[in-house]
N, C-alpha and C positions, 0 to 999 in steps of 0.2 A: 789387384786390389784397387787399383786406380780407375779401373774403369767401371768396377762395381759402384763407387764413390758416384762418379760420374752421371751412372745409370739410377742412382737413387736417388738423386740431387733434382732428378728430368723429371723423373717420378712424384716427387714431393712439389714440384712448382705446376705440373699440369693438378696435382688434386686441386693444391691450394685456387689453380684458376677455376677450376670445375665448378668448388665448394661456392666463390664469388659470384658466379653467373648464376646460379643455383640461387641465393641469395637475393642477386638482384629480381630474378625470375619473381620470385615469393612476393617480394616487397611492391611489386607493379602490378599481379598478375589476380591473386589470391583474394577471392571476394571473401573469404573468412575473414582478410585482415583488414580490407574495407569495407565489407559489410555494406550490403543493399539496403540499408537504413542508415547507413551515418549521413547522408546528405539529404534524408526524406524526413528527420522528425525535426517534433516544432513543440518541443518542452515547456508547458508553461504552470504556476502552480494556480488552483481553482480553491475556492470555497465550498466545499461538500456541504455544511450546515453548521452554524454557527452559536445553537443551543438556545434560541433565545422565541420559541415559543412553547408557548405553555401546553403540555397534554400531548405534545408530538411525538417526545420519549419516555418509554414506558420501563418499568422493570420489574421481574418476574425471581422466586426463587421458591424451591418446593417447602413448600406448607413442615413435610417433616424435619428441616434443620430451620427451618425460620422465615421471616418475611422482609419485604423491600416494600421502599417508597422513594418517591423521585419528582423532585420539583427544581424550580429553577431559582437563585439567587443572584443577586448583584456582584460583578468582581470579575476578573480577567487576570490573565496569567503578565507580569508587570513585563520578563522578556519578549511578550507577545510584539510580533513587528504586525502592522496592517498589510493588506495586498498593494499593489501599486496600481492594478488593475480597476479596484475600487476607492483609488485617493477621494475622487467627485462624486460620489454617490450618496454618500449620505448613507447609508447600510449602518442601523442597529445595532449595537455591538455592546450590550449591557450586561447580558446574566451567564453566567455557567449553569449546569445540571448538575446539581447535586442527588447521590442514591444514600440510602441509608439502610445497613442489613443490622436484621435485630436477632441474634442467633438464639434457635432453642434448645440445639443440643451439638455438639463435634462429633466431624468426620470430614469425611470426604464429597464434597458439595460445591456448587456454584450458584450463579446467576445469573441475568442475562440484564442487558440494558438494550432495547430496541426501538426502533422508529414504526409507526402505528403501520407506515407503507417504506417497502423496499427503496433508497434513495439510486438513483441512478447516477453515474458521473461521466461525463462526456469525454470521446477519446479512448485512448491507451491507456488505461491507467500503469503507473510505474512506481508510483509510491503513495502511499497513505500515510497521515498524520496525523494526531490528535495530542491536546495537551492535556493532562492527568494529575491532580492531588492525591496520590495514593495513602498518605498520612504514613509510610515505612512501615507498612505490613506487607509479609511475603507471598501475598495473592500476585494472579499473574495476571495480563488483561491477552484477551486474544479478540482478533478481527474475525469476523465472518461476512464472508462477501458469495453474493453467485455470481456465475459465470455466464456466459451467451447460451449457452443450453441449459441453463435454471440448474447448473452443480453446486453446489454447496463447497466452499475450503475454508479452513479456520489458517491465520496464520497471527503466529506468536507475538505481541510487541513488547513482552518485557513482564518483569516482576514488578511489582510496585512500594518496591522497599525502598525509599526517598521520601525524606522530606523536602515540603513547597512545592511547587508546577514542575513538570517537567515535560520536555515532545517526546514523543513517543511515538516509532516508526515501523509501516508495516512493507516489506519487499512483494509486489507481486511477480512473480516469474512468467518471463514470457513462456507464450506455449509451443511447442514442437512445429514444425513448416506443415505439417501432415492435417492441421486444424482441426484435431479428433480429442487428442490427450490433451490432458495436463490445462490449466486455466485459459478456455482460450474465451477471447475478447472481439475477435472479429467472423466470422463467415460468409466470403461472397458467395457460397455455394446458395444461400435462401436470403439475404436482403442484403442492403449496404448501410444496415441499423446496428453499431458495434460499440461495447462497451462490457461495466459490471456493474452490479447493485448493491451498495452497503445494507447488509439484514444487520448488523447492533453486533456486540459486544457481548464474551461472555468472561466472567472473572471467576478464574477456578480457584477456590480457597485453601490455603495452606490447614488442613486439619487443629495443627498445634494451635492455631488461632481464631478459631471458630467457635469463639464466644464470647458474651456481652453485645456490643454494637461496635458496625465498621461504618466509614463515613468515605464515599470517591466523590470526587469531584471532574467533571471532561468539560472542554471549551473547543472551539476552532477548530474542527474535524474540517482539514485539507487532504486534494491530492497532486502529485504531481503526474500529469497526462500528457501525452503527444496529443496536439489537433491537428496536427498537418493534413491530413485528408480534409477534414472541415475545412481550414481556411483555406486550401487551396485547390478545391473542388470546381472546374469549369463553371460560368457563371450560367452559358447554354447548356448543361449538360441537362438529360434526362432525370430524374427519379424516379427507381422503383419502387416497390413495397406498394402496390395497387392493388 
């Protein structure tokens, strides 16, 4: 019995050593956990478009539930912080977009708010933002952005059931190592031109509420991008895209 004891006691301290070295292995070894980008990105947040000219955003909704109109008004979201990046610029910063939908009959319907041309944003982008009056009606607002091969993805930022301003946040997901699937943003296989295009906004309507007139209000469409390629792009290096 004693030496079973013994023999299991020998047993239990080489795993316990195994498991540690094993462990440590991981902790030094394992680019999953360091990640060939933790020390290559350069985060910083950009102004995508800031609402404040007139005829640049447009909005559309089908003639058989009703119509839109969309201009700009004076007014800014009061938590709005400015960038840091543009303390000394002097950058406009006076109206919001207001849309207005004039409902002709319920169902199941949307609308779109769009910019006359595709906005491009520079970088990786990693997150998108926009602030919203949705005046607490349960419409939802979704982003539509394309991709570095002209894909099309809608992603969701939120219902718009709140009253006063709120930010309103869109995840882009990085795409798979393979650069084929899923939103991708860069390919050196054809140029070193990488990036995506905001196409506008679409607000799908809660049926129960789709009637009389709805009123949104957007400001300060930001994103947050890696530029580390850009800013630290040899200052000799070549460019392609010729």
């Amino acid at each position: 019995m004693k030496n079973i004891r013994q023999v299991l006691i020998i047993a239990f301290i080489l795993l316990i050593g195994n498991f540690l070295y094993a462990q440590q292995q991981i902790g030094t070894t394992d680019p999953s956990l360091v990640g060939p980008d933790t020390g290559r990105q350069e985060i910083v947040e950009v102004s995508v478009d800031k609402f404040e000219h007139e005829g640049f955003w447009l909005s559309h909704m089908s003639s058989d539930f009703g119509y839109s109109v969309s201009r700009l008004f004076r007014g800014a979201p009061a938590a709005k912080e400015p960038l840091e990046s543009e303390a000394d610029m002097n950058i406009p910063d006076d109206f919001v977009l207001g849309t207005r939908i004039d409902f002709l009959r319920r169902g199941h319907c949307h609308f779109m708010i769009y910019p006359v041309r595709p906005i491009p944003i520079e970088g990786i982008t990693k997150i998108v933002t926009v602030w919203a009056a949705g005046r607490n009606f349960n419409h939802e607002l979704i982003l539509i952005i394309q991709d570095y091969f002209g894909r099309y993805y809608e992603f969701t930022m939120g219902k718009l059931n709140f009253m006063g301003w709120q930010k309103m946040y869109a995840t882009i997901p990085p795409a798979p190592d393979n650069g084929i699937s899923g939103v991708v943003q860069r390919s050196y296989n054809y140029s070193n031109h990488f990036g995506i295009k905001i196409i506008g906004f679409r607000v799908d309507i809660d049926p129960m509420e789709a009637r009389g007139s709805y009123y949104l209000y957007l400001d300060d469409l930001r994103a947050h991008t890696d530029v580390f390629s850009e800013n630290h792009r040899d200052p000799d290096d070549m460019v392609d895209g010729w």
